[in-house]
C-alpha positions in Angstrom: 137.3 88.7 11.0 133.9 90.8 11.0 133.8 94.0 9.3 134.1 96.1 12.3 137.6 94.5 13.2 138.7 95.2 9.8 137.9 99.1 10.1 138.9 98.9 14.0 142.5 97.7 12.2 142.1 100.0 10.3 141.7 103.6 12.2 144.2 101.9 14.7 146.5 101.9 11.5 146.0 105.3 10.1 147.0 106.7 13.9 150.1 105.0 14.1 151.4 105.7 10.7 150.3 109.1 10.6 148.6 107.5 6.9 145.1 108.7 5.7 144.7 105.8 3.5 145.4 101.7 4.4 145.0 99.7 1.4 143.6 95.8 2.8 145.6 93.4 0.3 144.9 89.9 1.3 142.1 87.9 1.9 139.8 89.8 4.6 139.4 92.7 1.7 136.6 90.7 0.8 134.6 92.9 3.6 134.9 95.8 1.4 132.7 94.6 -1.4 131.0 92.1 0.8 130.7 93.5 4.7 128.3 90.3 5.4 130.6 87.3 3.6 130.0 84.4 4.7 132.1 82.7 7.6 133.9 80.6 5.5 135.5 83.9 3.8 136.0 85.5 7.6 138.4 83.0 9.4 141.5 84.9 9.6 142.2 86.9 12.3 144.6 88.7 10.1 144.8 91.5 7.9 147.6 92.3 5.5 147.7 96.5 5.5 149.7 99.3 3.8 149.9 102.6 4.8 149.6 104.6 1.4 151.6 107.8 2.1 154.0 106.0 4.7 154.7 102.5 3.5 158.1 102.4 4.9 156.2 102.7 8.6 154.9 98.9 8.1 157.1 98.3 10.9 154.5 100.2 13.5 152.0 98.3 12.0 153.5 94.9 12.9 154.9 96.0 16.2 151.7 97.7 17.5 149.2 95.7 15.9 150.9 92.5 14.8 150.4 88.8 15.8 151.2 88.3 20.3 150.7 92.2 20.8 149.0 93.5 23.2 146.5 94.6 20.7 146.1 91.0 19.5 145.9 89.8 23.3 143.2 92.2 23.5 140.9 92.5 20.7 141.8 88.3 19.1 142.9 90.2 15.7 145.9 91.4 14.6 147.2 93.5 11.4 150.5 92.3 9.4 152.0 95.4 8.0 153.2 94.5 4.1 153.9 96.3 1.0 152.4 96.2 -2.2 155.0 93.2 -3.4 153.0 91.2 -0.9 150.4 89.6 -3.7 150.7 89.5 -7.6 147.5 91.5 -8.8 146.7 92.0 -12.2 147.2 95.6 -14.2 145.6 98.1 -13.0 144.5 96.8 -9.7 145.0 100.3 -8.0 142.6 102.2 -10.2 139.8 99.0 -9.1 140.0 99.9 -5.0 137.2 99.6 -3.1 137.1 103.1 -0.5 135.1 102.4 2.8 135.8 105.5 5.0 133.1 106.0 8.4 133.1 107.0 11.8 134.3 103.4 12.9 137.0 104.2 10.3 137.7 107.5 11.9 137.3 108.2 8.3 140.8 107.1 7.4 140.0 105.6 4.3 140.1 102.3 4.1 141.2 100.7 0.2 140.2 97.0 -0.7 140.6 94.8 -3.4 138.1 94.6 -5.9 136.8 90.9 -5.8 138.0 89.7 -9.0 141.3 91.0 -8.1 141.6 89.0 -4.6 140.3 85.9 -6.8 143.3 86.2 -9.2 146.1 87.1 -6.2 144.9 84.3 -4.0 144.7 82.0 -7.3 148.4 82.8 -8.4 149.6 82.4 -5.0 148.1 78.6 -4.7 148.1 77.7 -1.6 145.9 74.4 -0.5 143.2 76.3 1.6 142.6 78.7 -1.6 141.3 75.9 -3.6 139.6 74.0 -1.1 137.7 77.0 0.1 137.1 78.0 -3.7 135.4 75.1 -4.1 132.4 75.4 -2.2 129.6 76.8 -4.2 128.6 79.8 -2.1 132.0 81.0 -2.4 131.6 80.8 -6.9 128.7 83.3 -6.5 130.7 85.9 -5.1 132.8 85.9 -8.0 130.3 86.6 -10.8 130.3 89.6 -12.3 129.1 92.8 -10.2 
């Protein structure tokens, strides 16, 4: 996913939930930090989303947006709606959001992980393609200290 899909995901997302605010908690809220990561970082065609002042309209997210819709049929990307039980963050994750808000945004704003956030959520979780993508070296740099 490219940074344009992400804020195409997430405008589409703010109109359907009525939501000002989408906070992007999995893995493509690298493109908040880092709009130009490289592929390795970009080959989900997915993005986890919560609608901040409506969470309980994930449902809209996934029905209009999700995985096989026609959205997905249409654009090759999709949004899972989720709620902020989705990933373990560390304390005080909120107060470390990344805000991207734009035209291409319709400036709904658009809330991502901090970097050294997503690191710790995808490292708790565990999952095989984590640590085999965390081992390449490009990937290390990203992760120093901003």
């Amino acid at each position: 996913m490219k940074r344009y899909e992400i804020e195409h995901l997430i405008r589409a997302a703010g109109a359907i939930t009525q939501s000002n605010e989408i906070i992007v908690i999995g893995s493509q809220s690298i493109l908040g930090s880092y709009p130009e990561a490289p592929d390795a970082l970009l080959q989900s065609r997915e993005a986890d989303l919560i609608p901040v002042q409506y969470p309980e309209r994930t449902d809209l997210i996934d029905g209009v947006l999700g995985e096989l819709s026609p959205f997905d049929e249409t654009f090759g990307y999709y949004a899972d709606g989720v709620d902020k039980t989705t990933a373990i963050l560390p304390e005080g994750w909120e107060s470390r959001l990344i805000r991207i808000a734009n035209t291409n945004t319709n400036n709904v704003v658009g809330l991502f992980l901090e970097p050294h956030d997503l690191m710790v959520s995808k490292l708790y979780a565990g999952r095989e393609k984590t640590w085999t993508l965390w081992r390449q070296p490009f990937v290390a740099v990203l992760w120093m200290p901003i």
